[in-house]
N, C-alpha and C positions, 0 to 999 in steps of 0.2 A: 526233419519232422521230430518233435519233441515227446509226443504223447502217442499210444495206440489207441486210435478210438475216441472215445469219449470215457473219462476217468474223471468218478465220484466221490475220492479223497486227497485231499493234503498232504504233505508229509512235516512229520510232526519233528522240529530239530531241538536235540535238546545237547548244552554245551556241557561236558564233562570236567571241571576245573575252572577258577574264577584267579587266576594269578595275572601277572602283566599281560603275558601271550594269549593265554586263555580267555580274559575281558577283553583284548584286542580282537581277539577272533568273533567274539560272542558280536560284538558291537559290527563285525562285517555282516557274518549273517542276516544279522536282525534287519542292518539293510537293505538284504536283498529279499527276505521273505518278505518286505514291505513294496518292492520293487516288484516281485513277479505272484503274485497274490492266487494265480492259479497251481500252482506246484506246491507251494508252502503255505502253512499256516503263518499269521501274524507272529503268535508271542514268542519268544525262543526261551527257552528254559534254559538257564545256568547255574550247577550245582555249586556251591557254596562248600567250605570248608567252614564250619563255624568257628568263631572266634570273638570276643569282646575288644573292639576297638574305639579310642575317644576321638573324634571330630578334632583336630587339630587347630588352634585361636588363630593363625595363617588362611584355613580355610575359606572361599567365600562362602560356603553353607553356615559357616559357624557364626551364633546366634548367642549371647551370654543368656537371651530370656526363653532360649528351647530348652524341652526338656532331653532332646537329643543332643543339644551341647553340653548337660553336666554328668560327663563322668563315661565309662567306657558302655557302650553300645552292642547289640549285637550287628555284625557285618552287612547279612543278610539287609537290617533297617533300613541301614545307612544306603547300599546301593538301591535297594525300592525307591528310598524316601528324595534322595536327591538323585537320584541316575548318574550312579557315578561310584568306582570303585575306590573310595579313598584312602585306602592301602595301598593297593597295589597299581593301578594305575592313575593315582590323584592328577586331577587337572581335568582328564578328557571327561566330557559327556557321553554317555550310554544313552540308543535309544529307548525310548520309552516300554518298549514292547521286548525287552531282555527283565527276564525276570530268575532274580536270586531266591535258589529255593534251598537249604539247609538240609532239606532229607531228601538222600540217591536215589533212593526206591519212587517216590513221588515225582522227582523232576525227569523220571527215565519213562515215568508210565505211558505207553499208547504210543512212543517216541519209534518214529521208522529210520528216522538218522541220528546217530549218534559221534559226536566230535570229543574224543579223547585229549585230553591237554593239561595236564599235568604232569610230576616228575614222575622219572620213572618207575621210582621205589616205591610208587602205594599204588602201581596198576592192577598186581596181583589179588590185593587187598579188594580195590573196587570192582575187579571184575566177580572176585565170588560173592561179593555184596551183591550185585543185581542181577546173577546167574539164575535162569528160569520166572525172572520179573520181567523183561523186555519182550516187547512182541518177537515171533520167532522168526519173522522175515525181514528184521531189524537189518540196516547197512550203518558200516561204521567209516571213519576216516580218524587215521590216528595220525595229531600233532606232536606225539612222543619223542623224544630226544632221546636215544639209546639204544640198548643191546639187550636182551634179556639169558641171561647166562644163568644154567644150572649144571650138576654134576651129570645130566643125559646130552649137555651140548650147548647152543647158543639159537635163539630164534629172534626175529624182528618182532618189537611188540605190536603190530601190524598181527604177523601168527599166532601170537601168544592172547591176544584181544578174542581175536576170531576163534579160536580153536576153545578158549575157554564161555565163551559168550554162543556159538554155533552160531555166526553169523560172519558173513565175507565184509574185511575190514580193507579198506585202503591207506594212504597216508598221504600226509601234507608236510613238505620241509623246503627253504630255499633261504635268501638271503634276507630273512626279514628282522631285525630288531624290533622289537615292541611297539615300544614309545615310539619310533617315526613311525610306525604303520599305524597306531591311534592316533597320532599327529596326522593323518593324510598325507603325510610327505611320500613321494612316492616309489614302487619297488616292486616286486614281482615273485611270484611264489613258483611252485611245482605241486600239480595234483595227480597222484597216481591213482588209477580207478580203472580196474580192468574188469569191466561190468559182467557179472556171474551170467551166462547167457540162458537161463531159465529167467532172468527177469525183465528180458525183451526181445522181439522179433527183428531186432535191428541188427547187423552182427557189432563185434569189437573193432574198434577202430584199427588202423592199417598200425602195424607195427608191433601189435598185441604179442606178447610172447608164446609159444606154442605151448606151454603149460598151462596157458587161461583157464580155470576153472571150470567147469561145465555144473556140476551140480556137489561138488566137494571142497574142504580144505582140505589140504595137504603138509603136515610138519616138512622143511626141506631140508634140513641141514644138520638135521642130529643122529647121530649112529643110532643103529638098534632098530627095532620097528617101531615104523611110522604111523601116528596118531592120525585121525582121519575123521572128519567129521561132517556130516549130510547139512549139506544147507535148504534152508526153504524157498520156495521162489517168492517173488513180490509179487503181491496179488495184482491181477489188472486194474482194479481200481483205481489204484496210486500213478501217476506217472511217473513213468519211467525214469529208471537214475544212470541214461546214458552219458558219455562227457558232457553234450549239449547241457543236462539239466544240472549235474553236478558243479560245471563252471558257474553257473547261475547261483549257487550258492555263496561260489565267493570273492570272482569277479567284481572291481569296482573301479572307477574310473583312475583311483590311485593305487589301486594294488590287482596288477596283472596277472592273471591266472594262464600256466600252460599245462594241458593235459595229457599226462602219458599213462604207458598203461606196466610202468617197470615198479613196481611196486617195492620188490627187495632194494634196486638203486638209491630210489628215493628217501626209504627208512635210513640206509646204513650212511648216504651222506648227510644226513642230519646227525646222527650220532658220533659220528668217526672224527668231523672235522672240528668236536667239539674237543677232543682229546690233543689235536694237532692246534690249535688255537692256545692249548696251557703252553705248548711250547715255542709259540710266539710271542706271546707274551713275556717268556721271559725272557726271549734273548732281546728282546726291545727294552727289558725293562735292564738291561745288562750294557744298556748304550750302543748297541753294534748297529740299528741303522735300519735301511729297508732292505740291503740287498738281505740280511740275513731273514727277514723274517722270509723275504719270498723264496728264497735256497729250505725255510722250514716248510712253508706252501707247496712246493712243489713236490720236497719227497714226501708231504702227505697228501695230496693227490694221488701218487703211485701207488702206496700204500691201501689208499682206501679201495683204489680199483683193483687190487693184486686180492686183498680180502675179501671183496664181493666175486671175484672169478674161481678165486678159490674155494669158497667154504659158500658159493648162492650161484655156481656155475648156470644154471639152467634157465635164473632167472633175474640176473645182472645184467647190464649193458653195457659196455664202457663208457659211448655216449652219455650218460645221465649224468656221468661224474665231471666230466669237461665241455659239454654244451648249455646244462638245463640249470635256473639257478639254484636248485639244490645238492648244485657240484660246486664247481667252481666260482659263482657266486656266492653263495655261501663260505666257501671257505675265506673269502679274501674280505667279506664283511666279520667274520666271525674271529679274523685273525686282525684285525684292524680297531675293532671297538665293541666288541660282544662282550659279556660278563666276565669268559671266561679269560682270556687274551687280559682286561682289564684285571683280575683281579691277581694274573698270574704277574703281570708288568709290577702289580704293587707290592705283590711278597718281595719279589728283588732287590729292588730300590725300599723299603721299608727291612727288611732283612725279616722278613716275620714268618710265621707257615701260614701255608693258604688258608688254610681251615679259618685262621684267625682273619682273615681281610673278608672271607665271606661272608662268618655270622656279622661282625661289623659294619657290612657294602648293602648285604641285598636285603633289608629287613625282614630277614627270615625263610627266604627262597634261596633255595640250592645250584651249588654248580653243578649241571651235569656234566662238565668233563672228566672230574676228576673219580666220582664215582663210574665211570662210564670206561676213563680207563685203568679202574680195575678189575672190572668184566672182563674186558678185552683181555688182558691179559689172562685172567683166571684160564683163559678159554684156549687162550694160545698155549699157554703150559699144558694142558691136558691134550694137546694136542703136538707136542713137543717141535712148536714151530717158531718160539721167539725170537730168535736169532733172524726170522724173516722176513718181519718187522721192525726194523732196528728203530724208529720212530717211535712209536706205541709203547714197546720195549720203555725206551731211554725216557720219556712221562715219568709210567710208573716208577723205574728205580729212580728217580729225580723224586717224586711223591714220597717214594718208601725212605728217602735221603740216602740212598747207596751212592747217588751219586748229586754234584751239582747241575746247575744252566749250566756253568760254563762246560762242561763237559760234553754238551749238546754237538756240537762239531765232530767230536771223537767216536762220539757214538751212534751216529747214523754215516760213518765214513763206510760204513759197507752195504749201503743201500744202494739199490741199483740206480746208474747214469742216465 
């Protein structure tokens, strides 16, 4: 059963970031609220990062006698006018009904679902932009890649979302590259959503963690006392946002959706094996072959599960990291052909620092590994635990150039078997 009752509103989705992943994502939706017309409204709002961009003479939009083909454009136009992000995902078609909007505060208004999808470093930024602007019994699902590390500790930006917004956020991570998932080529995600139980009569599904929410968030993982924040329930008018209806958002017959309800799992393999992917990268780009990336796969797997039992005991699974594809699937697309994996093979083989293949590679879009593992680290030093991560570790001093790739062997010789 999907709904209680009879329910006399919509929910209103609005996509938070317009980058490759972000348009990939927006363009599923809009799918599906096209698809299931009682749960969702039609249009999906997509927040736009403004920018002046020129229509490329390659393009087929591009027109010598428009006045959108002479000279740089705003973004926003370009994806209304032709449905179609031609930045960041040129080629695919956007449905009609994803609509780019340039101001946060506007594309967030009246919005009960909110999809976070941007780099990490401007979450902070946008969430005190629309703080006390969103309805208060807002649900969120964070696409975020990363860690969110300060001097009180380390939280998933899943907590960091919620806790600053007062509203229960979930997350989305698994083996998806972009460009195939707006190509329909096909793949399968992971949705975690361990539905607040003031906003249905339904209970959480079999496996839910015993810390399920009831009517709070809770910070989990930083010393000191813990932040805590009252959430609102979802009115009965809305249907319900149990797995049932949350899959419906982004389920599609090319991109498979599985729902669980480990929410900390699914954040930190998204971000962790973005950090273990720079170090596939390079030992591939170092000529050593497959066993060696998979000998890099495997002690970061361990890793990733050793840091979520450590430092998310309560609310970690191990499962998620080696069943669900935001473990292990992830890791082995992300160590294979992900930005990061790619741009780490080409500092090697080009002799150059990453920095420099990135601004070059991704026109303007960030690795998250590399910032991601100097979180990691920041966090593990304050916690005087680096030596237990020899992985993570061996990144960074590889990043900071204490050491090379090829050193990669030496320095995780004392990870565990």
């Amino acid at each position: 059963m999907a709904t209680l009752g009879i329910t006399t509103q919509k929910h209103k989705v609005t996509v938070v970031g317009s980058g490759n992943w972000g348009s990939a994502i927006a363009k599923i939706i809009a799918e599906n609220t096209q698809a299931h017309p009682s749960i969702f409204q039609r249009d999906v709002q997509m927040w736009v990062f403004e920018e002046e961009v020129a229509l490329p003479k390659d393009s087929k939009h591009y027109n010598a006698q428009s006045s959108l083909s002479q000279g740089p454009q705003k973004l926003t136009t370009l994806i209304n006018e032709f449905h179609e992000n031609i930045k960041y995902l040129p080629g695919v078609p956007l449905p009609t009904n994803v609509i780019a909007n340039s101001s946060l505060e506007n594309a967030v208004q009246d919005s009960t679902i909110l999809i976070f999808n941007l780099p990490h470093q401007f979450i902070g930024k946008i969430c005190d932009s629309i703080k006390g602007k969103i309805v208060p019994f807002a649900r969120g699902i964070s696409c975020i890649k990363g860690v969110d590390v300060s001097d009180k500790g380390i939280q998933l930006f899943s907590e960091s979302i919620g806790l600053k917004l007062g509203i229960y956020c979930g997350a989305l991570s698994g083996a998806n590259i972009a460009n195939e998932v707006a190509q329909e080529k096909f793949s399968e995600t992971t949705v975690a959503y361990d539905p607040p139980r003031m906003d249905s009569q339904h209970p959480t599904p079999h496996g839910s963690p015993k810390l399920s929410p009831i009517d709070t968030i809770t910070q989990s993982s930083s010393p000191g006392p813990k932040q805590q924040v009252k959430l609102q329930a979802l009115p009965n008018e809305f249907p319900p946002l149990s797995h049932e209806n949350v899959k419906k958002l982004f389920h599609r017959p090319y991109f498979h959706v599985r729902m669980v309800s480990d929410v900390a799992g699914v954040s930190l393999g998204g971000a962790l094996k973005n950090v273990v992917a720079l170090a596939a990268g390079w030992v591939d780009g170092l000529g050593w072959g497959d066993n060696a990336k998979a000998a890099v796969m495997r002690v970061g797997i361990l890793e990733e599960v050793k840091f979520g039992q450590t430092f998310f005991e309560n609310k970690v699974e191990a499962a998620t990291f080696t069943q669900e594809s935001c473990g292990v699937a992830d890791m082995i697309t992300s160590c294979s052909g992900g930005r990061n994996f790619r741009c780490a093979r080409m500092s090697v083989k080009e002799n150059l620092p990453i920095g420099e293949v990135e601004e070059r590679e991704l026109n303007g879009q960030k690795l998250q590994g590399t910032s991601t593992a100097y979180d990691v680290n920041a966090f593990l030093k304050m916690q005087d635990m680096e030596d237990e991560f020899p992985l993570f570790t061996a990144v960074y001093q590889i990043l900071e150039g204490k050491h090379r790739p090829a050193d990669i062997p030496q320095l995780i010789d004392a990870s565990v078997a």
